[in-house]
mmCIF file of the N, C-alpha and C atoms, coordinates in Angstrom:
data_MODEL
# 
_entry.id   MODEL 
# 
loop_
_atom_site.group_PDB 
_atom_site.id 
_atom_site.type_symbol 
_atom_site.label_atom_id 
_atom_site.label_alt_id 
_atom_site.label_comp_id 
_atom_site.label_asym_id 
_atom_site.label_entity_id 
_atom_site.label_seq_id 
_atom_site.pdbx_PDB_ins_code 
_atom_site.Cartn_x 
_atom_site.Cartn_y 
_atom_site.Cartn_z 
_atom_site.occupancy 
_atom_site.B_iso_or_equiv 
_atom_site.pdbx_formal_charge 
_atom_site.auth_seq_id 
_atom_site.auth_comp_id 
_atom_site.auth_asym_id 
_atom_site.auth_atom_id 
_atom_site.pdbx_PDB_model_num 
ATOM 1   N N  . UNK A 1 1  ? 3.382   -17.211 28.128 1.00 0.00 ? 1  UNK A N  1 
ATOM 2   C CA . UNK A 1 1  ? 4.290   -17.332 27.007 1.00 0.00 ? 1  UNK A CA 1 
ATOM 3   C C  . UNK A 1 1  ? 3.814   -16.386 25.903 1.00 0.00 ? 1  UNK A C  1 
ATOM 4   N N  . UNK A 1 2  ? 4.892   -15.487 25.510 1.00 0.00 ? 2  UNK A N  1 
ATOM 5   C CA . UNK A 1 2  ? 4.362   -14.532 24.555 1.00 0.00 ? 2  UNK A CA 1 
ATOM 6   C C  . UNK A 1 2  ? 4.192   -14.825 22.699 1.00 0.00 ? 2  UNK A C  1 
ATOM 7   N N  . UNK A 1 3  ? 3.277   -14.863 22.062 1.00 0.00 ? 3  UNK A N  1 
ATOM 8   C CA . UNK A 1 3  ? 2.947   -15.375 21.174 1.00 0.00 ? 3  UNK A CA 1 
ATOM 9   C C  . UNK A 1 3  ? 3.559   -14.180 20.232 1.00 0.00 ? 3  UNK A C  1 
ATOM 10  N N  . UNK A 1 4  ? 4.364   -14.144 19.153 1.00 0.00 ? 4  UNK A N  1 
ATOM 11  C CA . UNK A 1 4  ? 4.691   -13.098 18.299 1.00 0.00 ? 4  UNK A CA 1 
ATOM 12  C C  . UNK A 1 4  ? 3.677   -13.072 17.115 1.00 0.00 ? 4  UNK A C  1 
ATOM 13  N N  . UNK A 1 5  ? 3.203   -11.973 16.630 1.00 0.00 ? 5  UNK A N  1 
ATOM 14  C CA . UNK A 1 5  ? 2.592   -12.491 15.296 1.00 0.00 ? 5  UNK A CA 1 
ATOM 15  C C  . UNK A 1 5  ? 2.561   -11.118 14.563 1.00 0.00 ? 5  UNK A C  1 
ATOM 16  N N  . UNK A 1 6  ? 2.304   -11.372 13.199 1.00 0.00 ? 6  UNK A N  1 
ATOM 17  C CA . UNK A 1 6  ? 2.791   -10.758 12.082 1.00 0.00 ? 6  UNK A CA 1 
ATOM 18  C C  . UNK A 1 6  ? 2.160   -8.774  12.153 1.00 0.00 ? 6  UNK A C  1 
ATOM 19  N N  . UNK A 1 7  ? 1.177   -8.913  12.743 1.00 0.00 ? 7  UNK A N  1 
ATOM 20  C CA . UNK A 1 7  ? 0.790   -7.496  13.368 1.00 0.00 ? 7  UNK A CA 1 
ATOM 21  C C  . UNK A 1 7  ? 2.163   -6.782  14.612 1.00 0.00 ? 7  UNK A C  1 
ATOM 22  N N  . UNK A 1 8  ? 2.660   -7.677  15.318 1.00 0.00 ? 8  UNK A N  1 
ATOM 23  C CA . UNK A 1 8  ? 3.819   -7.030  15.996 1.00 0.00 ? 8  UNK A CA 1 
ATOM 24  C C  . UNK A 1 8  ? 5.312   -7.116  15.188 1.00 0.00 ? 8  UNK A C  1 
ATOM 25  N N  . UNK A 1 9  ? 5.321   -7.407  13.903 1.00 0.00 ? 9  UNK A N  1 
ATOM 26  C CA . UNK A 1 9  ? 5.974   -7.332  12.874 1.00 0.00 ? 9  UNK A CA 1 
ATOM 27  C C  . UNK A 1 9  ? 6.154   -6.226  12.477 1.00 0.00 ? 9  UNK A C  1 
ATOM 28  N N  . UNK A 1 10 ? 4.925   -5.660  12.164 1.00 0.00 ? 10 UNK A N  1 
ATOM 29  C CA . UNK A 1 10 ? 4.856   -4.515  11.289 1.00 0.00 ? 10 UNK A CA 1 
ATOM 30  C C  . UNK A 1 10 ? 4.569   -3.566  12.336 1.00 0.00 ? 10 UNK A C  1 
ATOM 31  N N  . UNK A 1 11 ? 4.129   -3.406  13.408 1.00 0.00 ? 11 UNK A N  1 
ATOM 32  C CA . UNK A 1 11 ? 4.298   -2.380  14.356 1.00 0.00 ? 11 UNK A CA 1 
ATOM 33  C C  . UNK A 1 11 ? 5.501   -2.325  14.822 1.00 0.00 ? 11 UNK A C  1 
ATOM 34  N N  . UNK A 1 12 ? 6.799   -3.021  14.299 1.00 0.00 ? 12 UNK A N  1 
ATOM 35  C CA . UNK A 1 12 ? 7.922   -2.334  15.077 1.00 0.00 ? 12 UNK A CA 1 
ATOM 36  C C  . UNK A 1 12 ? 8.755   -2.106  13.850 1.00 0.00 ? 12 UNK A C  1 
ATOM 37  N N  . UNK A 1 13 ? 7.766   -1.812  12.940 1.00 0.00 ? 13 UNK A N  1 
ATOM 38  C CA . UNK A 1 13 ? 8.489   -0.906  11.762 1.00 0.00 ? 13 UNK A CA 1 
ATOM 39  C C  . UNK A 1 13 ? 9.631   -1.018  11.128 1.00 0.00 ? 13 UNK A C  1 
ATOM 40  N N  . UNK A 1 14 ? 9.951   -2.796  10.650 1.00 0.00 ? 14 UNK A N  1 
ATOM 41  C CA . UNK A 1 14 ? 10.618  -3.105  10.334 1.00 0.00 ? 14 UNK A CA 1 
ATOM 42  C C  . UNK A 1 14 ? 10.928  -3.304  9.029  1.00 0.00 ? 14 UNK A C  1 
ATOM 43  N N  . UNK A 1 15 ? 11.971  -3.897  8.470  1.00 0.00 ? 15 UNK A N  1 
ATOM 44  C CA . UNK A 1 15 ? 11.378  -3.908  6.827  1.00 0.00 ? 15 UNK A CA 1 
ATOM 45  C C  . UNK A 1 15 ? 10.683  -5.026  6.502  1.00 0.00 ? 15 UNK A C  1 
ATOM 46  N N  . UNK A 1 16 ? 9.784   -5.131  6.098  1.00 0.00 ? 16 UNK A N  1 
ATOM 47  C CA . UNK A 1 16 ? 9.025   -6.148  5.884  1.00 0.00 ? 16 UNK A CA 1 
ATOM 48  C C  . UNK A 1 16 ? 8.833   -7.402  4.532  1.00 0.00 ? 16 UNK A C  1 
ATOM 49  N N  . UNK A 1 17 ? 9.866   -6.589  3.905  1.00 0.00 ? 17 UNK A N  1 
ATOM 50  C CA . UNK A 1 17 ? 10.139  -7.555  2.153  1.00 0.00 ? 17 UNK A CA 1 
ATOM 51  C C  . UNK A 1 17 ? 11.512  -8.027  2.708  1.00 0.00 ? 17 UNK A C  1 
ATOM 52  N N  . UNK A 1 18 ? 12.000  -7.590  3.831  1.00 0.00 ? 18 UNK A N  1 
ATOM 53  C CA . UNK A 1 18 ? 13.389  -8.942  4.567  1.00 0.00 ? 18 UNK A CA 1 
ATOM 54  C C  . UNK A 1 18 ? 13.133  -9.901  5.004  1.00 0.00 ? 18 UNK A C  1 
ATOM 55  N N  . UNK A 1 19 ? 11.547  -9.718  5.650  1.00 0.00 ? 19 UNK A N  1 
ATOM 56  C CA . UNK A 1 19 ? 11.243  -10.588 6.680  1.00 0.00 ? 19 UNK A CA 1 
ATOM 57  C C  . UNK A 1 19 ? 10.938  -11.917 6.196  1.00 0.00 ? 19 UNK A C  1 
ATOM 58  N N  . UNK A 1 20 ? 10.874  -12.562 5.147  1.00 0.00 ? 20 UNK A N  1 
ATOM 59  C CA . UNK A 1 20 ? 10.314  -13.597 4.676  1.00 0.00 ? 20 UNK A CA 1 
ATOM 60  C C  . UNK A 1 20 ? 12.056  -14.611 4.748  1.00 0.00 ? 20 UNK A C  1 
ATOM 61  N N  . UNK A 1 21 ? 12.601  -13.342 3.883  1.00 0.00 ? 21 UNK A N  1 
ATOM 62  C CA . UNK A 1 21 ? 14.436  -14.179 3.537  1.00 0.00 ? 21 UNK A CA 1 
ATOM 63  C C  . UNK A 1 21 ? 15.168  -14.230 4.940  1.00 0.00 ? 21 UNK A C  1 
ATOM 64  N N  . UNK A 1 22 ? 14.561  -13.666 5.912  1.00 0.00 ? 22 UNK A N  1 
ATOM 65  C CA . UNK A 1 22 ? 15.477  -13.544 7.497  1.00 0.00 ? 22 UNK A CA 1 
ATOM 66  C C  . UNK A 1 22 ? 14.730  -15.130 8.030  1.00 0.00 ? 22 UNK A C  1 
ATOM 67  N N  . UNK A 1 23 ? 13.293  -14.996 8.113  1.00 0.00 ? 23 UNK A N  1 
ATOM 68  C CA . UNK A 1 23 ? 12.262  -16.635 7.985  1.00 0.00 ? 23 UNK A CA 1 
ATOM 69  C C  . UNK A 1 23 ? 13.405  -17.844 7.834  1.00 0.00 ? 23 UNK A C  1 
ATOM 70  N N  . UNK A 1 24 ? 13.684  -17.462 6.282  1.00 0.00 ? 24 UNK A N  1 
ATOM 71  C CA . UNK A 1 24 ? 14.602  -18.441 5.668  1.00 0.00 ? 24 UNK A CA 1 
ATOM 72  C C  . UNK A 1 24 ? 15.582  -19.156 5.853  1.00 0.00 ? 24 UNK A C  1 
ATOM 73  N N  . UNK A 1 25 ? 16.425  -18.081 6.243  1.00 0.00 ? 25 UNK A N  1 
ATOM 74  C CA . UNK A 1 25 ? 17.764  -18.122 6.767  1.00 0.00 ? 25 UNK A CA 1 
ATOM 75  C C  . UNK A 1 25 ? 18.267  -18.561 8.063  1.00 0.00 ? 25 UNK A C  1 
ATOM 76  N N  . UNK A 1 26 ? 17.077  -18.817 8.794  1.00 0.00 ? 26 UNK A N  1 
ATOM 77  C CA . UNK A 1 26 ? 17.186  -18.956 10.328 1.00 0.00 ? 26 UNK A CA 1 
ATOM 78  C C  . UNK A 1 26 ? 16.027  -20.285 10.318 1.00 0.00 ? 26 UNK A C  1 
ATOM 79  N N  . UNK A 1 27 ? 15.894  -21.045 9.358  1.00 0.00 ? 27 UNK A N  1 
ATOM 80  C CA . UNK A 1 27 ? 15.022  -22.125 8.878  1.00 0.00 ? 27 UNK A CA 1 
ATOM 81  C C  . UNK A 1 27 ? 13.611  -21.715 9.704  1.00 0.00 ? 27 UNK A C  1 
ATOM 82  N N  . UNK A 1 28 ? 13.102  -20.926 9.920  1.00 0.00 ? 28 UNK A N  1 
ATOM 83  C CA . UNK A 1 28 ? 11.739  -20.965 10.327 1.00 0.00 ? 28 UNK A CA 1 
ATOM 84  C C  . UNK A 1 28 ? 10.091  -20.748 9.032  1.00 0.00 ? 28 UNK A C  1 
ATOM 85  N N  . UNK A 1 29 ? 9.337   -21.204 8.948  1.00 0.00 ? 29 UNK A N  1 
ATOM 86  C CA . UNK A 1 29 ? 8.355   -20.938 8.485  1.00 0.00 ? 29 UNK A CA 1 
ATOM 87  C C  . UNK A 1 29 ? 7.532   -19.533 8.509  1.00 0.00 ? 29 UNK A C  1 
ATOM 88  N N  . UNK A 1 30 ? 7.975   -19.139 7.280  1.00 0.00 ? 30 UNK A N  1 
ATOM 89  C CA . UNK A 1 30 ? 7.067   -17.833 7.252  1.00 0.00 ? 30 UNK A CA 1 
ATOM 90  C C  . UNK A 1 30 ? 5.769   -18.000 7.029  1.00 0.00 ? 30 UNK A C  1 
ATOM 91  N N  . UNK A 1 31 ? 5.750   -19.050 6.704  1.00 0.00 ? 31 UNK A N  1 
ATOM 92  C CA . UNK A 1 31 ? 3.577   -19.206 6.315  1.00 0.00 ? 31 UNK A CA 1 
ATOM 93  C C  . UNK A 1 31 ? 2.779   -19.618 7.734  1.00 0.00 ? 31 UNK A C  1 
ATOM 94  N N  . UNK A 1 32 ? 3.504   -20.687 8.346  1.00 0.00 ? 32 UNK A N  1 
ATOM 95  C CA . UNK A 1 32 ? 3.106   -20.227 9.901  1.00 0.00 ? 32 UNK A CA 1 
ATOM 96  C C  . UNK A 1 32 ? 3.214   -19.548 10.652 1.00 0.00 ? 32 UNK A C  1 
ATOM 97  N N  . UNK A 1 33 ? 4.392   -18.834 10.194 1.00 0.00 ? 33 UNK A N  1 
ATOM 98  C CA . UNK A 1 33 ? 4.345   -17.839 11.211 1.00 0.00 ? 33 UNK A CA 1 
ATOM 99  C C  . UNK A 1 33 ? 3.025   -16.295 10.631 1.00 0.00 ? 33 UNK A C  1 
ATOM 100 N N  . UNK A 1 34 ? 2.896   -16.037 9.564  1.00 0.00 ? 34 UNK A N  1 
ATOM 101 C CA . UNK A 1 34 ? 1.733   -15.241 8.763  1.00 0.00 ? 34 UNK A CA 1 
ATOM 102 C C  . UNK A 1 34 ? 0.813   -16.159 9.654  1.00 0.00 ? 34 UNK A C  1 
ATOM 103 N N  . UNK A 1 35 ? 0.268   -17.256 9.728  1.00 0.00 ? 35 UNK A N  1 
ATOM 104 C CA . UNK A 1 35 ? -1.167  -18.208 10.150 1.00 0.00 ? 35 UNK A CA 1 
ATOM 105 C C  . UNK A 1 35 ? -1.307  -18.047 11.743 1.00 0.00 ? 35 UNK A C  1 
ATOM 106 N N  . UNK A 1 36 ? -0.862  -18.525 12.009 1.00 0.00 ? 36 UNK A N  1 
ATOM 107 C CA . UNK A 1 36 ? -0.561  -19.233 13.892 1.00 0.00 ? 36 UNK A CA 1 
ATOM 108 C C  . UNK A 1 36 ? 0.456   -17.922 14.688 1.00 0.00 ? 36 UNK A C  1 
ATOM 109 N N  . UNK A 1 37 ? 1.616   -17.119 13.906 1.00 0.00 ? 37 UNK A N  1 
ATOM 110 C CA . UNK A 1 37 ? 2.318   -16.673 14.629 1.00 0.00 ? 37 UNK A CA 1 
ATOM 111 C C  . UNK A 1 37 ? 3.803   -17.806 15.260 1.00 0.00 ? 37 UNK A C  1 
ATOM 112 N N  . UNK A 1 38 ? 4.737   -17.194 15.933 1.00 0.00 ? 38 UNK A N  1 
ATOM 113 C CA . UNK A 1 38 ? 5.485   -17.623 16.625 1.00 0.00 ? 38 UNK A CA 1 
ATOM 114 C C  . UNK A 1 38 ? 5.966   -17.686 18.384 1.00 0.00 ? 38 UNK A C  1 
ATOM 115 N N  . UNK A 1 39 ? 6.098   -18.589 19.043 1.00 0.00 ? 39 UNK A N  1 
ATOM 116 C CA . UNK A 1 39 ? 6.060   -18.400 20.076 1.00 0.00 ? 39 UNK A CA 1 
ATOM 117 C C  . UNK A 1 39 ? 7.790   -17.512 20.104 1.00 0.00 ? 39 UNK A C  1 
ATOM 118 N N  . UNK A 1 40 ? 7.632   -16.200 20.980 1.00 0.00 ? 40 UNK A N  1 
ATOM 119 C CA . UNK A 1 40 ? 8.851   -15.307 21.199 1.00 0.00 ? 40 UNK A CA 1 
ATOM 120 C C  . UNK A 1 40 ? 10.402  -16.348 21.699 1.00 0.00 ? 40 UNK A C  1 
ATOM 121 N N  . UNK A 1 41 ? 10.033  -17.438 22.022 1.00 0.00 ? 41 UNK A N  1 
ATOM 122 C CA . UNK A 1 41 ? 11.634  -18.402 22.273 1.00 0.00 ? 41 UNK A CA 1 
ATOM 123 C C  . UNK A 1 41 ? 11.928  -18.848 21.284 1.00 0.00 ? 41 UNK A C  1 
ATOM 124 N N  . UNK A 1 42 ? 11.141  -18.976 20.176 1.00 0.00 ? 42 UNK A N  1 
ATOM 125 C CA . UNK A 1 42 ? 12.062  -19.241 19.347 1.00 0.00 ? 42 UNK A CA 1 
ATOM 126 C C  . UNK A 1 42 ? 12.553  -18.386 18.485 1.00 0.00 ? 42 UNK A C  1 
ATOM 127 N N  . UNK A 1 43 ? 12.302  -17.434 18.387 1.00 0.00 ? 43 UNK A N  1 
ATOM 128 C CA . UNK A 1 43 ? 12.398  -15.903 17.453 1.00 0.00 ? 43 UNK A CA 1 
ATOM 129 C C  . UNK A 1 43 ? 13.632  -15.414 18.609 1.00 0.00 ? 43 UNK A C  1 
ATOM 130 N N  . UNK A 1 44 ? 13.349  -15.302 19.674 1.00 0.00 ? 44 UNK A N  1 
ATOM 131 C CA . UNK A 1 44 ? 14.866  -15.398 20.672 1.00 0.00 ? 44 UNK A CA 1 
ATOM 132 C C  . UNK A 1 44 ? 16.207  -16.352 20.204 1.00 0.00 ? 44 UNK A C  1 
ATOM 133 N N  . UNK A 1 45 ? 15.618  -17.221 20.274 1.00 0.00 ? 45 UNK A N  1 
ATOM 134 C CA . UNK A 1 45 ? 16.734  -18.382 20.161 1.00 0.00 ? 45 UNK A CA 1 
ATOM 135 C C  . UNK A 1 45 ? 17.614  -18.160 18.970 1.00 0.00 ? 45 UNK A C  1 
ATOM 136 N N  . UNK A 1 46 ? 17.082  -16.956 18.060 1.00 0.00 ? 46 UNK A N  1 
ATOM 137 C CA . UNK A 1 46 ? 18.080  -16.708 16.967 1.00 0.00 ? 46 UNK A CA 1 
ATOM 138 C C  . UNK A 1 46 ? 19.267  -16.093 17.170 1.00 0.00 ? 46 UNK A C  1 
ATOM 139 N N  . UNK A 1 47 ? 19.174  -15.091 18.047 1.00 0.00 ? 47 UNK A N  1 
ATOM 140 C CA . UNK A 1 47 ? 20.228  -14.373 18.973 1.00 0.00 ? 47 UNK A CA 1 
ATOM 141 C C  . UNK A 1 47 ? 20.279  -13.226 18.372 1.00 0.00 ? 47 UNK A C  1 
ATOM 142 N N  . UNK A 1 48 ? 18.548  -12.806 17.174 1.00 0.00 ? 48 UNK A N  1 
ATOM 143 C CA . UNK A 1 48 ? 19.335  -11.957 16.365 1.00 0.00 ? 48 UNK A CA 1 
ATOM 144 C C  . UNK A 1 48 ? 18.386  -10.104 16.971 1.00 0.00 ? 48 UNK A C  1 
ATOM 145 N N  . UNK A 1 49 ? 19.578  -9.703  17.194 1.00 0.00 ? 49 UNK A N  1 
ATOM 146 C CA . UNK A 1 49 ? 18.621  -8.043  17.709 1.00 0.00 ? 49 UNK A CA 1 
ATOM 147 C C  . UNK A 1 49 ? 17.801  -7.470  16.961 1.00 0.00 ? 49 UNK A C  1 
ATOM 148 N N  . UNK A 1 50 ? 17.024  -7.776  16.156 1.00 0.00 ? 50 UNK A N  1 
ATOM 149 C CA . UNK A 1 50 ? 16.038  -7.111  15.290 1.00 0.00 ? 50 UNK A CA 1 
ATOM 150 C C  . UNK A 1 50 ? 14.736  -8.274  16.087 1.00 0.00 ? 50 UNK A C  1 
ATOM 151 N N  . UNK A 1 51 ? 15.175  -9.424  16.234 1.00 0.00 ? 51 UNK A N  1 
ATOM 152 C CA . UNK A 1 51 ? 13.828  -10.546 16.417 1.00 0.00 ? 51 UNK A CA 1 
ATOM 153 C C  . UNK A 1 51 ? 13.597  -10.054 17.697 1.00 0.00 ? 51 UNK A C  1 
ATOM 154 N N  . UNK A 1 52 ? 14.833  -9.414  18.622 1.00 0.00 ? 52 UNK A N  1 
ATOM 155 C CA . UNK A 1 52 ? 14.380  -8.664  20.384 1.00 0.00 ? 52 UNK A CA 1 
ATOM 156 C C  . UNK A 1 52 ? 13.598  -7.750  20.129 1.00 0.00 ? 52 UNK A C  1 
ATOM 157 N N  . UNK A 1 53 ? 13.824  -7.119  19.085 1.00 0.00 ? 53 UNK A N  1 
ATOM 158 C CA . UNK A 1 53 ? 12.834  -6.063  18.958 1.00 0.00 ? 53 UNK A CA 1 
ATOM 159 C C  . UNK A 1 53 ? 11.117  -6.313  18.768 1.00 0.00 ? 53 UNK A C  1 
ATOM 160 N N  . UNK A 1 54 ? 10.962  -7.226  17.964 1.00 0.00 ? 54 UNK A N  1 
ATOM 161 C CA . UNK A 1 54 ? 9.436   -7.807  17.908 1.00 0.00 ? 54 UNK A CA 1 
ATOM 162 C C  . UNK A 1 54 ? 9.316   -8.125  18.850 1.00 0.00 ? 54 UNK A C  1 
ATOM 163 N N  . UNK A 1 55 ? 9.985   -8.928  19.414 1.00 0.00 ? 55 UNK A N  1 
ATOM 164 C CA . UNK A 1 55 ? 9.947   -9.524  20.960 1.00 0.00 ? 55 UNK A CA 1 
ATOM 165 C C  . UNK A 1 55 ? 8.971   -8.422  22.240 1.00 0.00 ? 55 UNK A C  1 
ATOM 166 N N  . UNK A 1 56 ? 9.907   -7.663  22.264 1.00 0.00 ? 56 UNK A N  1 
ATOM 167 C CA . UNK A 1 56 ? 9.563   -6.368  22.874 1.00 0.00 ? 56 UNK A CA 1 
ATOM 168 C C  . UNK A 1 56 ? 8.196   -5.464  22.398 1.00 0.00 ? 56 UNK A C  1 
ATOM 169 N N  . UNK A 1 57 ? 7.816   -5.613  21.246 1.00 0.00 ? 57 UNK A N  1 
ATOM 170 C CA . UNK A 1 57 ? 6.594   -5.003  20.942 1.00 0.00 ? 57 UNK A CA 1 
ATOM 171 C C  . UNK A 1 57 ? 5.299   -6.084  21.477 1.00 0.00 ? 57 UNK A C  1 
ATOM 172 N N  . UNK A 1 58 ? 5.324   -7.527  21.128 1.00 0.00 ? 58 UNK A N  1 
ATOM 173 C CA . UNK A 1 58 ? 4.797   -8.657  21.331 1.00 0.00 ? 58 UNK A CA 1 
ATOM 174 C C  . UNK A 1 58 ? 4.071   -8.592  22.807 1.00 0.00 ? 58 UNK A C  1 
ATOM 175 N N  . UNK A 1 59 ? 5.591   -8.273  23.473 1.00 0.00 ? 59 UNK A N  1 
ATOM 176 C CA . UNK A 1 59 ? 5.229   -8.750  25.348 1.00 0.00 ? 59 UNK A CA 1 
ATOM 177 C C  . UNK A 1 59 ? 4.440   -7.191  25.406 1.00 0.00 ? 59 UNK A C  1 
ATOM 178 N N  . UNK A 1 60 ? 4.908   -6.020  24.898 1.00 0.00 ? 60 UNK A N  1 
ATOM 179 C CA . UNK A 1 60 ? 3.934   -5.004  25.433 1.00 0.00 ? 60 UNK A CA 1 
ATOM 180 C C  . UNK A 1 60 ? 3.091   -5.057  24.754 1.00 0.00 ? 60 UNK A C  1 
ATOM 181 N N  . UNK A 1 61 ? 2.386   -5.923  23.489 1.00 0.00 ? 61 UNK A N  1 
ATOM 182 C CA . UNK A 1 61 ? 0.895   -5.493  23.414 1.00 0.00 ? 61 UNK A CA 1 
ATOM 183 C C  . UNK A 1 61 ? 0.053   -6.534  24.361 1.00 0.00 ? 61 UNK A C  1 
ATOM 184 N N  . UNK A 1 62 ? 0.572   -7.610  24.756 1.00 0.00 ? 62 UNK A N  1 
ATOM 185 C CA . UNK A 1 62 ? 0.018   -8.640  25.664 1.00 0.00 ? 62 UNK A CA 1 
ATOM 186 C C  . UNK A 1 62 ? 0.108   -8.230  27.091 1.00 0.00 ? 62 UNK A C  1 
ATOM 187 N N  . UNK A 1 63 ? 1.213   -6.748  27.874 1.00 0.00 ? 63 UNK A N  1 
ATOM 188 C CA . UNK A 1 63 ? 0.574   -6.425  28.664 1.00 0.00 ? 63 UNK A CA 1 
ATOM 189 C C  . UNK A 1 63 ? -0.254  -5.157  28.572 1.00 0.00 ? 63 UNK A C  1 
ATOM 190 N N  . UNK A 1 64 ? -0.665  -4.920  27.331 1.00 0.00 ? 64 UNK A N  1 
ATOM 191 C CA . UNK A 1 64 ? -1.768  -4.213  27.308 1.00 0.00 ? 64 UNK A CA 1 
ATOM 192 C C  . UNK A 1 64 ? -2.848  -4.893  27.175 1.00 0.00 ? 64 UNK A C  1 
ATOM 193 N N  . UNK A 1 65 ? -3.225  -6.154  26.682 1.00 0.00 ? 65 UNK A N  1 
ATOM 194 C CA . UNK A 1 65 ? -4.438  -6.624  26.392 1.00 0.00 ? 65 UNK A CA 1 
ATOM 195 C C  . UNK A 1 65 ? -5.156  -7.093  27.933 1.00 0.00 ? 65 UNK A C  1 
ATOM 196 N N  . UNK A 1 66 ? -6.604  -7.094  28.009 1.00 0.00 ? 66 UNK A N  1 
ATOM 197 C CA . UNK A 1 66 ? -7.044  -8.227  29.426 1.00 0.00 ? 66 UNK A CA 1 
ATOM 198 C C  . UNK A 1 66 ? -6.866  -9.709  28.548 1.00 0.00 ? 66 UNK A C  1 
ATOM 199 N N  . UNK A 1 67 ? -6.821  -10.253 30.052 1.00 0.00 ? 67 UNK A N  1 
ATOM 200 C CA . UNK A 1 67 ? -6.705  -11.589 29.755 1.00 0.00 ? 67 UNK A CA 1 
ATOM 201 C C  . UNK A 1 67 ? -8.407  -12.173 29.839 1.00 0.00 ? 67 UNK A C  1 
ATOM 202 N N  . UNK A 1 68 ? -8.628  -13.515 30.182 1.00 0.00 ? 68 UNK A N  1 
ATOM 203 C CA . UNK A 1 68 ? -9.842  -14.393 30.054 1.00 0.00 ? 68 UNK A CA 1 
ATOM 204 C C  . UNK A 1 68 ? -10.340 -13.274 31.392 1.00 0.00 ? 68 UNK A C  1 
ATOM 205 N N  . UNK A 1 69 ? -9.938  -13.251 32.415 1.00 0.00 ? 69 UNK A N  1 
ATOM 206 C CA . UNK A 1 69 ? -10.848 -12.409 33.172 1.00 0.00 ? 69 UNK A CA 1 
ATOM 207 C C  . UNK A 1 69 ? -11.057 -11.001 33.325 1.00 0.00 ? 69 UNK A C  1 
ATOM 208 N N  . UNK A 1 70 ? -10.379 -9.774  32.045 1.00 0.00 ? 70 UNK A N  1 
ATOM 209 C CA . UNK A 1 70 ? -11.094 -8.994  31.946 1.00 0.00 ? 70 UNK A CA 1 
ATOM 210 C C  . UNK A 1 70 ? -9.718  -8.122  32.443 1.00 0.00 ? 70 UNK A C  1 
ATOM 211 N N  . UNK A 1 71 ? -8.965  -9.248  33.429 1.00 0.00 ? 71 UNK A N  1 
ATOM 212 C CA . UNK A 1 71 ? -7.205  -8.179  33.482 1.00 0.00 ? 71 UNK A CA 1 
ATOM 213 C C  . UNK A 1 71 ? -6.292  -8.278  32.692 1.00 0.00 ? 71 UNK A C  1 
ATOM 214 N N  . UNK A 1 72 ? -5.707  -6.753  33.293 1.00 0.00 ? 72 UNK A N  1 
ATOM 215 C CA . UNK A 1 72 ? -4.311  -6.318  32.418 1.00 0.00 ? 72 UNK A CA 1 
ATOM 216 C C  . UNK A 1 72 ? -3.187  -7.154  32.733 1.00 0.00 ? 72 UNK A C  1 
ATOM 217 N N  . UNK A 1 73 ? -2.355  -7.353  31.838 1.00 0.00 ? 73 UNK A N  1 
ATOM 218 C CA . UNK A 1 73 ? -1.308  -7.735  31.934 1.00 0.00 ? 73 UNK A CA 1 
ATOM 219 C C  . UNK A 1 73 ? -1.144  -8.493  33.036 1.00 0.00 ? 73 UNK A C  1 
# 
């Protein structure tokens, strides 16, 4: 399950003084999501094409990272 968080925010070069009032508007927590992050279904579940886009940066930095044993993706 891909975890979104505020570093794949700003790597997909978005505007970032929206992102708090878009939070808002779609009732989600911007202070958890800044802390903990968001799991990508619910940032999906908005239906909105800018949140696919984090989405999409999210899942490719997680298949770039190793996991607990040292593999990729």
């Amino acid at each position: 399950m891909t975890r979104v968080t505020i570093q794949d925010l700003r790597a997909s070069r978005l505007c970032f003084q929206g992102a708090r009032p878009w939070f808002a508007r779609h009732g989600l927590d911007w202070q958890v999501f800044l802390r903990e992050g968001l799991e990508a279904e619910v940032l999906a579940a908005t239906g909105d094409a800018l949140a696919l886009r984090v989405i999409a940066i999210a899942e490719a930095r997680e298949a770039l990272a190793p996991d607990a044993e040292g593999k990729y993706g």
